[in-house]
N, C-alpha and C positions, 0 to 999 in steps of 0.2 A: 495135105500140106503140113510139112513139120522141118523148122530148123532144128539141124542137128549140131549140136556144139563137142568139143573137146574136153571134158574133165580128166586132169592129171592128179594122182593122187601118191604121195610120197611119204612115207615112213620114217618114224624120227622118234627118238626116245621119249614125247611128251605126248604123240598121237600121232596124226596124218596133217601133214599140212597139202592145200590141193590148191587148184587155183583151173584154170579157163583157157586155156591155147589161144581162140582166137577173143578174146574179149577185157584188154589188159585193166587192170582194176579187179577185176573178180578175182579173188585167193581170200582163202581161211584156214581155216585148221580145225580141227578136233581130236576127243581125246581117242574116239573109234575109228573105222571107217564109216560108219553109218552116221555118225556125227560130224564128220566132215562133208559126207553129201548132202544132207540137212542144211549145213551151215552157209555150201557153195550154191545151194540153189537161193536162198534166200541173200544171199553174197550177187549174185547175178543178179537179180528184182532189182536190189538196192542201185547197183549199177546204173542201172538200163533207169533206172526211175531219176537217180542223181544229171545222168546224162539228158535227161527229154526236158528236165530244169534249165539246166544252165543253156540248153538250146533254145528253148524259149525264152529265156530271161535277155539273150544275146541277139535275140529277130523280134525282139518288142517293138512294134511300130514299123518293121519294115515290111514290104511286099512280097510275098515268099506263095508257095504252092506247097500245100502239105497235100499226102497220100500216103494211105497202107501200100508197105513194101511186103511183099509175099514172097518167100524161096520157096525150091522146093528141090528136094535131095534128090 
């Protein structure tokens, strides 16, 4: 089992800036390529971790059913 994501990565006179096709919020930059994918994978975490906050912080006290969502390619 593995989610596969979209990294876009674009070239610009200061590095790469890149960012996540399907996961809007996730973009950075860097001065390399390898520093940009560095940057977007820990750009994704922060995401995905800011997002499980605010979803929690928003179903405090209500009645809700959590469970692992599994994809698979």
């Amino acid at each position: 089992m593995q989610l596969e994501l979209t990294a876009v990565f674009r070239p610009g006179p200061q590095g790469y800036v890149a960012y996540v096709e399907e996961l809007p919020g996730a973009n950075t930059q860097g001065a390399t390529l390898e520093e940009a994918r560095e940057n977007l994978r820990e750009a994704v975490a922060l995401v995905i971790e800011a997002n499980r906050a605010l979803a929690e912080e928003e179903l405090a006290g209500a009645e809700v059913i959590r469970e692992p969502l599994r994809l698979s390619a």
